[in-house]
PDB file with SEQRES, HELIX, SHEET and CRYST1 records, atoms N, CA, C and O in Angstrom:
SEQRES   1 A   89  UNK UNK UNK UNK UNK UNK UNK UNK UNK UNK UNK UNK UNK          
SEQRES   2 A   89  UNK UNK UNK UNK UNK UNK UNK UNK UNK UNK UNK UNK UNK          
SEQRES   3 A   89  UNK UNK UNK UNK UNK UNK UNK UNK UNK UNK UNK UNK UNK          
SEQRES   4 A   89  UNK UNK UNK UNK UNK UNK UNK UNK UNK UNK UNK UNK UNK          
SEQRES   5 A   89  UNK UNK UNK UNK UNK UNK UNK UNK UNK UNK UNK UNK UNK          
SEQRES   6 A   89  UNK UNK UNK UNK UNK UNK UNK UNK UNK UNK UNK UNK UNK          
SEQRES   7 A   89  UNK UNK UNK UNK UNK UNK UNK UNK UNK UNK UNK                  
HELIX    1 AA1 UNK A    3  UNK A    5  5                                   3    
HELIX    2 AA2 UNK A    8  UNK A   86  1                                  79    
CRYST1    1.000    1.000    1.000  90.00  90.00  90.00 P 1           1          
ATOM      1  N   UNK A   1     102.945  74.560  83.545  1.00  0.00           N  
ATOM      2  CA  UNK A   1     101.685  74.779  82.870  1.00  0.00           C  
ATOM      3  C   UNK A   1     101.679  76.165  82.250  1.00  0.00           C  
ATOM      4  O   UNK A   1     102.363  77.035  82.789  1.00  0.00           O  
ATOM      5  N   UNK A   2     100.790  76.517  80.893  1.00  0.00           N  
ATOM      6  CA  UNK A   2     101.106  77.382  79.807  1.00  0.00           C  
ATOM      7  C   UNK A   2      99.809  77.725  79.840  1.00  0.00           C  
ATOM      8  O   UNK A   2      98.912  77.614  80.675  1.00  0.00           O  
ATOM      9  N   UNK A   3      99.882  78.079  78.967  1.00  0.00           N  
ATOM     10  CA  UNK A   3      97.943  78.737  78.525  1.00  0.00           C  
ATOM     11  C   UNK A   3      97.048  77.431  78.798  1.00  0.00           C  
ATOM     12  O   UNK A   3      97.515  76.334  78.492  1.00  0.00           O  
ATOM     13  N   UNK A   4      95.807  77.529  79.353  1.00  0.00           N  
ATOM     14  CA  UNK A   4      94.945  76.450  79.596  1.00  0.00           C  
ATOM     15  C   UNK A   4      95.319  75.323  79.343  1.00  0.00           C  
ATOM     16  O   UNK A   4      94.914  74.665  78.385  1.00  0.00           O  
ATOM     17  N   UNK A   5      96.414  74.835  80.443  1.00  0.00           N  
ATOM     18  CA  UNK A   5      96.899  73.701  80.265  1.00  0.00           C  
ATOM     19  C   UNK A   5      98.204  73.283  79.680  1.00  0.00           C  
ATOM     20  O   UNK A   5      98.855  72.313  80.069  1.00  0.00           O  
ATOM     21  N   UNK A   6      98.636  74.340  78.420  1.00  0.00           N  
ATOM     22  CA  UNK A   6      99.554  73.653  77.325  1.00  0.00           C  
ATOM     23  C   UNK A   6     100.643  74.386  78.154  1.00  0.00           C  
ATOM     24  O   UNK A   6     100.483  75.496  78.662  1.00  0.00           O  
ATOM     25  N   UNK A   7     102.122  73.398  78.253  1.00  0.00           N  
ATOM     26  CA  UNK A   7     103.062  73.575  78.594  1.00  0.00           C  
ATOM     27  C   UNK A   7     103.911  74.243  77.655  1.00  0.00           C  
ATOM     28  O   UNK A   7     103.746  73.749  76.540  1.00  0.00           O  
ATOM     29  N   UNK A   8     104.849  75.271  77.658  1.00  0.00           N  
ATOM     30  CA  UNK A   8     105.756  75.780  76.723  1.00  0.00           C  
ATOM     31  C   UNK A   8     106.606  74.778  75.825  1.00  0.00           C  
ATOM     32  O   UNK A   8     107.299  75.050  74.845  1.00  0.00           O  
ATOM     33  N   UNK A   9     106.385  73.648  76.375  1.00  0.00           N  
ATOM     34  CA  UNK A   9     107.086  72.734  75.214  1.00  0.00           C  
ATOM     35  C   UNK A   9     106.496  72.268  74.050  1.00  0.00           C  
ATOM     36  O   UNK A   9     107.028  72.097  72.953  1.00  0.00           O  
ATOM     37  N   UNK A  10     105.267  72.063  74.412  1.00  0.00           N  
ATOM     38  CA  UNK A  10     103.935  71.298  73.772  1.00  0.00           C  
ATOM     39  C   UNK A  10     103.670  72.604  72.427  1.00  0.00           C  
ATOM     40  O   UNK A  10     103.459  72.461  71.223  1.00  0.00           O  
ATOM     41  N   UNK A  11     103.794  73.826  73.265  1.00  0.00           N  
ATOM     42  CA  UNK A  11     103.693  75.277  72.347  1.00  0.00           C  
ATOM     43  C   UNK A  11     104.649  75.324  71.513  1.00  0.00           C  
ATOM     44  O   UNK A  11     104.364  75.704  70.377  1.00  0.00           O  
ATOM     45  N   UNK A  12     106.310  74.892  71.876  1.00  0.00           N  
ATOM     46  CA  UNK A  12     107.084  74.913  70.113  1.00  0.00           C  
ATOM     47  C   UNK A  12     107.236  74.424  69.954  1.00  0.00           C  
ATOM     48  O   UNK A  12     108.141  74.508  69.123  1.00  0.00           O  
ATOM     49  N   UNK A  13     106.730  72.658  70.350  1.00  0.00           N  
ATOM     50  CA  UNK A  13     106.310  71.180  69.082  1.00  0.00           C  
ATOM     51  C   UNK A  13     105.545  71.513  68.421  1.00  0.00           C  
ATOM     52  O   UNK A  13     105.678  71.031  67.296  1.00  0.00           O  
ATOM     53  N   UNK A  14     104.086  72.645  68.622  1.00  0.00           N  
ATOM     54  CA  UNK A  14     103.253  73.111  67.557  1.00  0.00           C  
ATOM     55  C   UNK A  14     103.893  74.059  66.635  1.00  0.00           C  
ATOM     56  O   UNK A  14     103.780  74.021  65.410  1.00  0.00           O  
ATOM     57  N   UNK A  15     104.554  74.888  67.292  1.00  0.00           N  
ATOM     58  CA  UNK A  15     104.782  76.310  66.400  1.00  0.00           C  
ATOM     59  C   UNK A  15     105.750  75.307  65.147  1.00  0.00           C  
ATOM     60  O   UNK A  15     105.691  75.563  63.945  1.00  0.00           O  
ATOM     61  N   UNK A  16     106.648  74.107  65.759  1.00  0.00           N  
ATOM     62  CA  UNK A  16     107.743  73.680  64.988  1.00  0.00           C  
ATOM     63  C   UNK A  16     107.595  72.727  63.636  1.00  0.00           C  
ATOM     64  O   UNK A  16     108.168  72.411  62.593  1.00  0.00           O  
ATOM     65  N   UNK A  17     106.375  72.501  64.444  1.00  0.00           N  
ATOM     66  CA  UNK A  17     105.062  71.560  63.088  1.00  0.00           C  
ATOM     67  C   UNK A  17     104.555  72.405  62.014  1.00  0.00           C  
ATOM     68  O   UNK A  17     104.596  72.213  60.799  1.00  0.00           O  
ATOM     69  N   UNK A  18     104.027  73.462  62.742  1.00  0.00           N  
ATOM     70  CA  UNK A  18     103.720  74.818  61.851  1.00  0.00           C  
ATOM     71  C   UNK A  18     104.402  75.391  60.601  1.00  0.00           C  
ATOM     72  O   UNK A  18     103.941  75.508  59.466  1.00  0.00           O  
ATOM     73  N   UNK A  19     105.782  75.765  61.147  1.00  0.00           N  
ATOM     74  CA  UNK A  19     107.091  76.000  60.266  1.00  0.00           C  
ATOM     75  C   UNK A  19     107.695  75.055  58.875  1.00  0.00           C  
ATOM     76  O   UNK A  19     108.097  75.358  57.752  1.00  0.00           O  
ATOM     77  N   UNK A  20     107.485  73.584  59.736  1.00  0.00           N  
ATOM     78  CA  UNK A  20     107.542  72.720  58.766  1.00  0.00           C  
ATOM     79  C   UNK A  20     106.666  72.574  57.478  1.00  0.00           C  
ATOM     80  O   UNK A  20     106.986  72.774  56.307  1.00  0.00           O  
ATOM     81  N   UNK A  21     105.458  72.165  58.018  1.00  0.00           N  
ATOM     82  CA  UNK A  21     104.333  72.535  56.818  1.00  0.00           C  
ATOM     83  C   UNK A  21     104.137  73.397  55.842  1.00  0.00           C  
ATOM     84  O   UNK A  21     103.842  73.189  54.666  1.00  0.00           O  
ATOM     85  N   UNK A  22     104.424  74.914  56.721  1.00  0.00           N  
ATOM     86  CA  UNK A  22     104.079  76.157  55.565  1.00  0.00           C  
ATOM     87  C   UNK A  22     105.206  76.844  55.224  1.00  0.00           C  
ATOM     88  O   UNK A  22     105.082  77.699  54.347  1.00  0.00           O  
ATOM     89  N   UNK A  23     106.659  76.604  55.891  1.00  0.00           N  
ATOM     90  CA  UNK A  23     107.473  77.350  55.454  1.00  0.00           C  
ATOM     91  C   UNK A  23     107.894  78.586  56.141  1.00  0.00           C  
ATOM     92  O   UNK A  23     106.834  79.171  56.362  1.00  0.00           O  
ATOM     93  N   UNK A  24     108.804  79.257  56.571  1.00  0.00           N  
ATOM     94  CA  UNK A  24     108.770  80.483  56.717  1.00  0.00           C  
ATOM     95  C   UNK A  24     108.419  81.784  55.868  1.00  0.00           C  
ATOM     96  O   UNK A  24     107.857  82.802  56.272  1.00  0.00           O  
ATOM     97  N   UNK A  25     108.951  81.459  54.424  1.00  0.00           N  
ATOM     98  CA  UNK A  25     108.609  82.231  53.715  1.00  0.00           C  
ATOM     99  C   UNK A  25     107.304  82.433  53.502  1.00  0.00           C  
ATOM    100  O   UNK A  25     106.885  83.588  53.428  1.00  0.00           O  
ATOM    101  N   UNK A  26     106.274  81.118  53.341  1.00  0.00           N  
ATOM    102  CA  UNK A  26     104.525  81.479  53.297  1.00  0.00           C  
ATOM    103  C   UNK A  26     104.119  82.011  54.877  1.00  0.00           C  
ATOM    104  O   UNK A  26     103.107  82.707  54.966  1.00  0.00           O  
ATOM    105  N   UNK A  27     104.906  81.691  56.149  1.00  0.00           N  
ATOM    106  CA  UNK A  27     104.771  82.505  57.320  1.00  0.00           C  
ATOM    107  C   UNK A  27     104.541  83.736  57.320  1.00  0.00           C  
ATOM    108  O   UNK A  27     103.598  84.469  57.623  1.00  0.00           O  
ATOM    109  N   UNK A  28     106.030  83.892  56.750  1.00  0.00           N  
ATOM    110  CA  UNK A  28     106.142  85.629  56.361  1.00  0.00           C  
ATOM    111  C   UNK A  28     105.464  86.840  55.797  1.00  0.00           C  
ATOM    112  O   UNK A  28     105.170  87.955  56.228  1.00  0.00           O  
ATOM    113  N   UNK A  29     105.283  85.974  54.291  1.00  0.00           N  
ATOM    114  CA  UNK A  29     103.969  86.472  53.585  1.00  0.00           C  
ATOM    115  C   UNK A  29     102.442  86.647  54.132  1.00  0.00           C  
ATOM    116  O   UNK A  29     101.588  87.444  53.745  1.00  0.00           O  
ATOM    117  N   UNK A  30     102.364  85.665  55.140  1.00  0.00           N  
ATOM    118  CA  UNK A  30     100.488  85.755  55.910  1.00  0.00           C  
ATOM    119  C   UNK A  30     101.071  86.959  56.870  1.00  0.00           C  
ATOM    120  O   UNK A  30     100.858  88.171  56.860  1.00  0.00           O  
ATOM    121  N   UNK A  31     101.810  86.210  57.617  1.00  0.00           N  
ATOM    122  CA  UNK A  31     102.059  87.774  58.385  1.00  0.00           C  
ATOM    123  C   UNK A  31     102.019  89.146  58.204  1.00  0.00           C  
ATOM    124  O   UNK A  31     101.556  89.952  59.011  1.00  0.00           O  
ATOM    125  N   UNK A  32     102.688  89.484  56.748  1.00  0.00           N  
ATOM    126  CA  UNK A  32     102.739  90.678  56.578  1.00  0.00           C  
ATOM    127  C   UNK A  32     101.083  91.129  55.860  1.00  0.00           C  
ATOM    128  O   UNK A  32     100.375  92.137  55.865  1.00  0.00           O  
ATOM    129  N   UNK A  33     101.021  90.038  55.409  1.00  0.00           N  
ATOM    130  CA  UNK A  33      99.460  90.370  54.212  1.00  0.00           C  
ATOM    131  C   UNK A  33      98.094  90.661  55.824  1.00  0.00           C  
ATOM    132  O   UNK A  33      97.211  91.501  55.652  1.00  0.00           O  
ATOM    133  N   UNK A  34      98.141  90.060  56.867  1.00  0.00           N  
ATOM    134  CA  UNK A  34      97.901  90.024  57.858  1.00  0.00           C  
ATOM    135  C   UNK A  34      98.069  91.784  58.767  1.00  0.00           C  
ATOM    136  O   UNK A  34      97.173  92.447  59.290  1.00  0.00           O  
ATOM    137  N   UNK A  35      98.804  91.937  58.711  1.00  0.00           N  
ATOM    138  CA  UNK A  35      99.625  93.506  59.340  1.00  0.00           C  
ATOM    139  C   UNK A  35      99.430  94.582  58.287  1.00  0.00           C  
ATOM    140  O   UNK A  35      99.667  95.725  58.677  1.00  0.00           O  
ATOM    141  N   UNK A  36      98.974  94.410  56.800  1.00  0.00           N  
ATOM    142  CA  UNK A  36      98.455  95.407  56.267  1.00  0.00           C  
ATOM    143  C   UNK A  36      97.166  95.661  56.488  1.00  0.00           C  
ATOM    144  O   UNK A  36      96.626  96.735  56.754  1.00  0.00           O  
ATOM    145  N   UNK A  37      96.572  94.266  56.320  1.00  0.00           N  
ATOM    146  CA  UNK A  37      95.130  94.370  56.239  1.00  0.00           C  
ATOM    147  C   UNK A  37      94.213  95.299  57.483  1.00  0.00           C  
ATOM    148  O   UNK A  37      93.149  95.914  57.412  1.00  0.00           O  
ATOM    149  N   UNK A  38      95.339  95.024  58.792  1.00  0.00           N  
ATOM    150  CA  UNK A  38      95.100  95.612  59.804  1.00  0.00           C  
ATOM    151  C   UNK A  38      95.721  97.202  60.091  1.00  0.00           C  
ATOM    152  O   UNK A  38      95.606  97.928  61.079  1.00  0.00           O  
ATOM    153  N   UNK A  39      96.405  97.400  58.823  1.00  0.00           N  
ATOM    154  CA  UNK A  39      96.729  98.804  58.808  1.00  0.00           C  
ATOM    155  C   UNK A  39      95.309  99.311  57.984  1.00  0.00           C  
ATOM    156  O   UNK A  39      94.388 100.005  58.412  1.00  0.00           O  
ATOM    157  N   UNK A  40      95.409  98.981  57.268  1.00  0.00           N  
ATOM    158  CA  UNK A  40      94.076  99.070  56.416  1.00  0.00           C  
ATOM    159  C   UNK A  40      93.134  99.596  57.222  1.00  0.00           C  
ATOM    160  O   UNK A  40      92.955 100.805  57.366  1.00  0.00           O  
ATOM    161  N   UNK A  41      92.531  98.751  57.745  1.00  0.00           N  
ATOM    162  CA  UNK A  41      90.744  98.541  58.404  1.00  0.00           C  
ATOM    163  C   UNK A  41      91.198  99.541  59.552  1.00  0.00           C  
ATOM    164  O   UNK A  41      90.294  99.487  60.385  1.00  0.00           O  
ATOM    165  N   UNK A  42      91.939 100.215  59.884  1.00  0.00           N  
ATOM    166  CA  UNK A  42      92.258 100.983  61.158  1.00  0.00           C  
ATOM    167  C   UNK A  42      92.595 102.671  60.369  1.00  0.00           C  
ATOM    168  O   UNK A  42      92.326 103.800  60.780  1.00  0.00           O  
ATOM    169  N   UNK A  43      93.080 102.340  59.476  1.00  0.00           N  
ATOM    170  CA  UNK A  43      93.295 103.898  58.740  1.00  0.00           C  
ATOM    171  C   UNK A  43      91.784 104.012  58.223  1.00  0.00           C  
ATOM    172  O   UNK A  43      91.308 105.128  58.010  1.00  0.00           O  
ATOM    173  N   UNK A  44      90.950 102.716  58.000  1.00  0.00           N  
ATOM    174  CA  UNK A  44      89.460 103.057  57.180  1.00  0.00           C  
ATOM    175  C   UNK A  44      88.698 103.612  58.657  1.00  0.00           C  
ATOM    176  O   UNK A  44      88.812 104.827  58.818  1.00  0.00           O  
ATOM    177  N   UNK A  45      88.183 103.108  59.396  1.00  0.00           N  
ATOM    178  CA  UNK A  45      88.371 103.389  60.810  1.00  0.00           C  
ATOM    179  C   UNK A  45      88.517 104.949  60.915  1.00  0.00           C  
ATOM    180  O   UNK A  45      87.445 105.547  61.011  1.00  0.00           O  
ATOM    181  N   UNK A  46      89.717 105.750  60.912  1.00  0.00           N  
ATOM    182  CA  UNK A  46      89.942 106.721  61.342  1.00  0.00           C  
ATOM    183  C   UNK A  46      89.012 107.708  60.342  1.00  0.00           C  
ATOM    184  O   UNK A  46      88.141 108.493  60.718  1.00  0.00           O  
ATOM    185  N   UNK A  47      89.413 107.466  59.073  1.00  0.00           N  
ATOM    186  CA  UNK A  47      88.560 107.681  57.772  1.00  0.00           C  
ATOM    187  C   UNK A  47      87.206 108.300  57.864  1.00  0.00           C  
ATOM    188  O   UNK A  47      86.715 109.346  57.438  1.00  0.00           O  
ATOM    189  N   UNK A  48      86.667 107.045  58.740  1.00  0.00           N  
ATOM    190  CA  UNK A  48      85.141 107.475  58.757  1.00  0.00           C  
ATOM    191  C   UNK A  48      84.398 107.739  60.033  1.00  0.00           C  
ATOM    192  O   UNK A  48      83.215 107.672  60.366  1.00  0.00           O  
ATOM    193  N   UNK A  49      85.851 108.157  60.799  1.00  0.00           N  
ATOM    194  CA  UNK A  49      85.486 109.014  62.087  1.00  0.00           C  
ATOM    195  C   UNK A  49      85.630 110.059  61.836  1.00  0.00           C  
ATOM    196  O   UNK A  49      85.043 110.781  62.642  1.00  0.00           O  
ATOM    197  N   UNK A  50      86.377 110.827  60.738  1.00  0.00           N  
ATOM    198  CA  UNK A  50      86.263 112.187  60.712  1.00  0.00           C  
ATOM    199  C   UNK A  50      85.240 112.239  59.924  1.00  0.00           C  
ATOM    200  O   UNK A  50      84.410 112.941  60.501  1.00  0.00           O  
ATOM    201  N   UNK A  51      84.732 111.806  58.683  1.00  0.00           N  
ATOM    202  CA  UNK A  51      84.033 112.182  58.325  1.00  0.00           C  
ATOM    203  C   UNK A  51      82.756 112.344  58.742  1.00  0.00           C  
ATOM    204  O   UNK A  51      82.107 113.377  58.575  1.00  0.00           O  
ATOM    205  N   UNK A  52      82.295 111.168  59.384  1.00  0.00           N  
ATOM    206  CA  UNK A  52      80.853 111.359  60.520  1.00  0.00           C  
ATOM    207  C   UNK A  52      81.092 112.476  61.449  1.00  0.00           C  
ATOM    208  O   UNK A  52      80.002 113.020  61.624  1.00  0.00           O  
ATOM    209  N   UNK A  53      82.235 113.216  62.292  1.00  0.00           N  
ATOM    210  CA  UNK A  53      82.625 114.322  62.683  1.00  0.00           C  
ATOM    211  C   UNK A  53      82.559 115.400  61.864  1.00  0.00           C  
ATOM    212  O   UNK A  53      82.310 116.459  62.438  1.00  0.00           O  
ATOM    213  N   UNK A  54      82.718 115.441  60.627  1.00  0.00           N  
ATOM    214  CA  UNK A  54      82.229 116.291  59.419  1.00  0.00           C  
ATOM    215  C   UNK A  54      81.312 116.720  59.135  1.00  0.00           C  
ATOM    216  O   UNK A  54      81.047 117.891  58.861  1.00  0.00           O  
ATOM    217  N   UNK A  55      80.648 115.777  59.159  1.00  0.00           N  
ATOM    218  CA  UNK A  55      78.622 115.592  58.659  1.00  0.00           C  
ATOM    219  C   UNK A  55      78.035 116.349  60.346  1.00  0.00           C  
ATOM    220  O   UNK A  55      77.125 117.173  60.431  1.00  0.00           O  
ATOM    221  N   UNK A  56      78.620 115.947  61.208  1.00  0.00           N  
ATOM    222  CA  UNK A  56      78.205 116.071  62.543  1.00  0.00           C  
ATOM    223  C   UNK A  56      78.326 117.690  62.982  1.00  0.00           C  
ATOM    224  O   UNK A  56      77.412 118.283  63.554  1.00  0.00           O  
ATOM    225  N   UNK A  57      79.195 118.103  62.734  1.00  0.00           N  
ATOM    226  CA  UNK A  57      79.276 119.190  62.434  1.00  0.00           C  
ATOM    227  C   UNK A  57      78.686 120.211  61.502  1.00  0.00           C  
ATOM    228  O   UNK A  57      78.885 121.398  61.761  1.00  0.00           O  
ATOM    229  N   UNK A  58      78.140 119.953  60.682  1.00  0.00           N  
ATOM    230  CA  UNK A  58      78.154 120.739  59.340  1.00  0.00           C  
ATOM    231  C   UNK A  58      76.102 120.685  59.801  1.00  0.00           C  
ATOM    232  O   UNK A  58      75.407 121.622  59.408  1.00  0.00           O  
ATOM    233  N   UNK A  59      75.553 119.688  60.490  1.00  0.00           N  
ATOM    234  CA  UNK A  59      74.539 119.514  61.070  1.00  0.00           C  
ATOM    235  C   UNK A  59      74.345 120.421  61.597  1.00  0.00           C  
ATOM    236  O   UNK A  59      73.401 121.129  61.248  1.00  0.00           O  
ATOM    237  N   UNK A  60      75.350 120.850  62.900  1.00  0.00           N  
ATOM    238  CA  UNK A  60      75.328 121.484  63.739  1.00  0.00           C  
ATOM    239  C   UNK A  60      75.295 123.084  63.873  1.00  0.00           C  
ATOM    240  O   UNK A  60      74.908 123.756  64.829  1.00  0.00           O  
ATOM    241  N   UNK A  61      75.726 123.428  62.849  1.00  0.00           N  
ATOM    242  CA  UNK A  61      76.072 124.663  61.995  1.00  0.00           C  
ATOM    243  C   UNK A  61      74.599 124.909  61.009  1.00  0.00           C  
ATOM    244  O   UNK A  61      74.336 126.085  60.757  1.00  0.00           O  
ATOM    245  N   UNK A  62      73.967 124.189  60.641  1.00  0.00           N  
ATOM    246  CA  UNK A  62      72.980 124.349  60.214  1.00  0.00           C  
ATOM    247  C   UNK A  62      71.763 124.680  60.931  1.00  0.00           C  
ATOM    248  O   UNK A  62      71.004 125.623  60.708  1.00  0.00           O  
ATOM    249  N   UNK A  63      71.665 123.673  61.927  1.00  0.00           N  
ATOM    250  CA  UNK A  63      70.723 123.627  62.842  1.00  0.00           C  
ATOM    251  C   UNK A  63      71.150 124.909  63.660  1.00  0.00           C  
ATOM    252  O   UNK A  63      70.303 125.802  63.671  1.00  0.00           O  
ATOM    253  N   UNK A  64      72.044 125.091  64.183  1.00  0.00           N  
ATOM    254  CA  UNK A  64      72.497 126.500  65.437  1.00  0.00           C  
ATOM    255  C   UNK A  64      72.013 127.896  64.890  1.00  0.00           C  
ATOM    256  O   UNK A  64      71.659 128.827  65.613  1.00  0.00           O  
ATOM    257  N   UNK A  65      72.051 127.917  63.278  1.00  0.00           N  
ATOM    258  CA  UNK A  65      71.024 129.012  62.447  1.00  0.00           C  
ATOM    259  C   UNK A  65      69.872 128.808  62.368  1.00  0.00           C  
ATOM    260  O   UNK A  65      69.278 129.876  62.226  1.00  0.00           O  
ATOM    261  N   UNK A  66      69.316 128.091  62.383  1.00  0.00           N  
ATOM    262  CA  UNK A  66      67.654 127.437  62.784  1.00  0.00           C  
ATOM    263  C   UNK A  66      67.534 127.749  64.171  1.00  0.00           C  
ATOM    264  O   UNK A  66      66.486 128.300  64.509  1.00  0.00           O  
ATOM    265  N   UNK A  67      67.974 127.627  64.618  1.00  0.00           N  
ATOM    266  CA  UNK A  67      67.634 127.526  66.226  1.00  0.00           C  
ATOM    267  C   UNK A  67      67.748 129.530  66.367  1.00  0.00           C  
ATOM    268  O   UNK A  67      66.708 130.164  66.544  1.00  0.00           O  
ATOM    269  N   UNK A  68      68.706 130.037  66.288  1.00  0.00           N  
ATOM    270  CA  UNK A  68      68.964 131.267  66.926  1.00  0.00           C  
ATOM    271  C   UNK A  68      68.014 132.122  65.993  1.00  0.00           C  
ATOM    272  O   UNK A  68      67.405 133.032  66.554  1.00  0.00           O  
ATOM    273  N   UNK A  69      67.714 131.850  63.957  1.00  0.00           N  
ATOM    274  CA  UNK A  69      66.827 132.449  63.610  1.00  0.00           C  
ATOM    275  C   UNK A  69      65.224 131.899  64.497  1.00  0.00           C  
ATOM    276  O   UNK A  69      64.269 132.665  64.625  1.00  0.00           O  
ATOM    277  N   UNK A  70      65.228 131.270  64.726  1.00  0.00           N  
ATOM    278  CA  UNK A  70      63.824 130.912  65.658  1.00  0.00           C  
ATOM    279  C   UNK A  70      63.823 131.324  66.925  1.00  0.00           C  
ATOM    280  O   UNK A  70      62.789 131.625  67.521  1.00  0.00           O  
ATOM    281  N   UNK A  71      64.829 131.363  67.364  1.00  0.00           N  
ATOM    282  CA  UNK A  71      64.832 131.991  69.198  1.00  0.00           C  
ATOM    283  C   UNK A  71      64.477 134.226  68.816  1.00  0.00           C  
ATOM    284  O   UNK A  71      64.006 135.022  69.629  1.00  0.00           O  
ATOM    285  N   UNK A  72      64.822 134.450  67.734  1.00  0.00           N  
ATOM    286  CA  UNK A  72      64.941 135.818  67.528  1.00  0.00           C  
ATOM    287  C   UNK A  72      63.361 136.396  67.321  1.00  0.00           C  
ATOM    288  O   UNK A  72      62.680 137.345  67.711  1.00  0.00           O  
ATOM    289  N   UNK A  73      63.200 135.005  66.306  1.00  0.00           N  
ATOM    290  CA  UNK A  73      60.862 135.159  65.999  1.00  0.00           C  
ATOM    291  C   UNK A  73      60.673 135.355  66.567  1.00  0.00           C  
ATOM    292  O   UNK A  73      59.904 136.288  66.800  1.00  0.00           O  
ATOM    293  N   UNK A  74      61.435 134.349  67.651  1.00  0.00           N  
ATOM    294  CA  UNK A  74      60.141 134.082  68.673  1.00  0.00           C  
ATOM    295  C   UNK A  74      60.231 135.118  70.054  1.00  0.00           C  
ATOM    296  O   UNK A  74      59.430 135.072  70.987  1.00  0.00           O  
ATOM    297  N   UNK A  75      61.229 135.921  69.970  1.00  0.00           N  
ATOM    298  CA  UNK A  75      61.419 137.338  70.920  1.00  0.00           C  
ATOM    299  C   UNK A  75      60.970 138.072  70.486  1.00  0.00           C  
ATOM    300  O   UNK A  75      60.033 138.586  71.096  1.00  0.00           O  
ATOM    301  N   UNK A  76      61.303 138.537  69.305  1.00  0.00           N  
ATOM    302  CA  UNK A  76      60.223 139.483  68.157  1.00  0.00           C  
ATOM    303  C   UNK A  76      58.486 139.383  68.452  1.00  0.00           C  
ATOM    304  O   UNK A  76      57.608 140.181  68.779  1.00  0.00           O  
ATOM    305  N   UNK A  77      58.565 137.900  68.127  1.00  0.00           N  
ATOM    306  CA  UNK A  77      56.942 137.846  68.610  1.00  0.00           C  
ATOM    307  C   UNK A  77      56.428 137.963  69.859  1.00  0.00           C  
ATOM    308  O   UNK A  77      55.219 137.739  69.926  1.00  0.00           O  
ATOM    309  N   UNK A  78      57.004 138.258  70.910  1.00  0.00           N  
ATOM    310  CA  UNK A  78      56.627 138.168  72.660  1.00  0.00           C  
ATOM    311  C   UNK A  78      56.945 139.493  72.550  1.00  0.00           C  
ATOM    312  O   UNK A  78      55.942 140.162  72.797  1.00  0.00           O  
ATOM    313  N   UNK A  79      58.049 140.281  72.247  1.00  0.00           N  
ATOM    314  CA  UNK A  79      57.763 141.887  72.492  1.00  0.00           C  
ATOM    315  C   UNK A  79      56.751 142.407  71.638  1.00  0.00           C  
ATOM    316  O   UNK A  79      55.976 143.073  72.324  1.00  0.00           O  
ATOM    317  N   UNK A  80      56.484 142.396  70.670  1.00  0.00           N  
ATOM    318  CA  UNK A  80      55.433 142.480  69.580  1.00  0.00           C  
ATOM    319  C   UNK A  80      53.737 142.020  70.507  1.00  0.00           C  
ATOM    320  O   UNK A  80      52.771 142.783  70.527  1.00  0.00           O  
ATOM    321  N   UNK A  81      53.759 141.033  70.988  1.00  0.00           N  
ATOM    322  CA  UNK A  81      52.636 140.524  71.753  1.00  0.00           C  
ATOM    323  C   UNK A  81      52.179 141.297  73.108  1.00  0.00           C  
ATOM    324  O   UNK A  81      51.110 141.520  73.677  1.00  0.00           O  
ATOM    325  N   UNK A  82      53.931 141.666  73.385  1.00  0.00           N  
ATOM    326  CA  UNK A  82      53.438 142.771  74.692  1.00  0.00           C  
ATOM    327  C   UNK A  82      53.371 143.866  74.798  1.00  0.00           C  
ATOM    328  O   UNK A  82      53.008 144.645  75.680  1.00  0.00           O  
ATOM    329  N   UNK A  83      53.871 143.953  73.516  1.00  0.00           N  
ATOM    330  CA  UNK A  83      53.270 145.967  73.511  1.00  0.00           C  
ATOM    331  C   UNK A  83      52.298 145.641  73.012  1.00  0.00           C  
ATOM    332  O   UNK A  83      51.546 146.387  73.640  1.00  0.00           O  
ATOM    333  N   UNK A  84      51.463 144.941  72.156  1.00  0.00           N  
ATOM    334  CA  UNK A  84      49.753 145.562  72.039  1.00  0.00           C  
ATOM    335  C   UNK A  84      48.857 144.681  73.241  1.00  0.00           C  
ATOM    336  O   UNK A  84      47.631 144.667  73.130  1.00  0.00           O  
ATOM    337  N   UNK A  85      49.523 143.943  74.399  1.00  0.00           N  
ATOM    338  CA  UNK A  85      48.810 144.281  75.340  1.00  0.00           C  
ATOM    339  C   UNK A  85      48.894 145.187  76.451  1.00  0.00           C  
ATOM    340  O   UNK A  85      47.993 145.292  77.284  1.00  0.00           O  
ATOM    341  N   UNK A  86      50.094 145.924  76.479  1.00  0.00           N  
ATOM    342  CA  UNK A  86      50.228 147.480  76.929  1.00  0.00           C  
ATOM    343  C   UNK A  86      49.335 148.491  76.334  1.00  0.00           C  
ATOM    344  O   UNK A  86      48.790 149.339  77.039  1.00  0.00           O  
ATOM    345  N   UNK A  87      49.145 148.419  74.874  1.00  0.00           N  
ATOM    346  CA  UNK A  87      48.555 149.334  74.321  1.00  0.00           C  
ATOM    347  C   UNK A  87      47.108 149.538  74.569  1.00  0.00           C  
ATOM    348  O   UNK A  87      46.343 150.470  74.817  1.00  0.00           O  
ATOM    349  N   UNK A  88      47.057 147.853  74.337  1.00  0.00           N  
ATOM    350  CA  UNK A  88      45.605 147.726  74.736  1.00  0.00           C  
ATOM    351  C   UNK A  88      44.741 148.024  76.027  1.00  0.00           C  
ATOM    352  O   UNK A  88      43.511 148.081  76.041  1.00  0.00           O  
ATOM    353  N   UNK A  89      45.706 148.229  77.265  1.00  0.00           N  
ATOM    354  CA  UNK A  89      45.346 148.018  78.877  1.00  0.00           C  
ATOM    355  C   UNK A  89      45.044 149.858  79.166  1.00  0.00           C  
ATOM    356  O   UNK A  89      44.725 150.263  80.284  1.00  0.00           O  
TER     357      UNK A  89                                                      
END                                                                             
């Protein structure tokens, strides 16, 4: 017994039916047209992982100047707030 059931013989009476019908040469050709396509969609893949890593970044770099010019206000404004209630006391 083979994959769910099918015996290894039963598997190259199919594959041998297969061959007959389409040929090796149209085999060959799906195969390879098959193995690009999947080079393809895997290099596109990588493609648009860096670039969302790009954008993700370039976010991050933007925002980290937002953030540290706002963390600086906002110290500016608390020492600023506590000397005129020193001044004031």
């Amino acid at each position: 017994m083979g994959l769910g059931g099918i015996s290894i013989w039963q598997l190259l009476i199919i594959l041998v039916i297969i061959v007959l019908l389409f040929g090796t040469k149209k085999l060959r050709n799906i195969g390879s047209d098959l193995g690009d396509a999947i080079k393809s969609f895997r290099s596109s893949m990588k493609d648009g992982a860096r670039t969302d890593e790009a954008k993700d970044a370039e976010k991050l770099q933007e925002n980290s100047g937002n953030i540290i010019d706002g963390g600086i206000k906002e110290n500016i404004k608390e020492t600023v707030d506590d000397k005129k209630q020193t001044s004031m006391q």
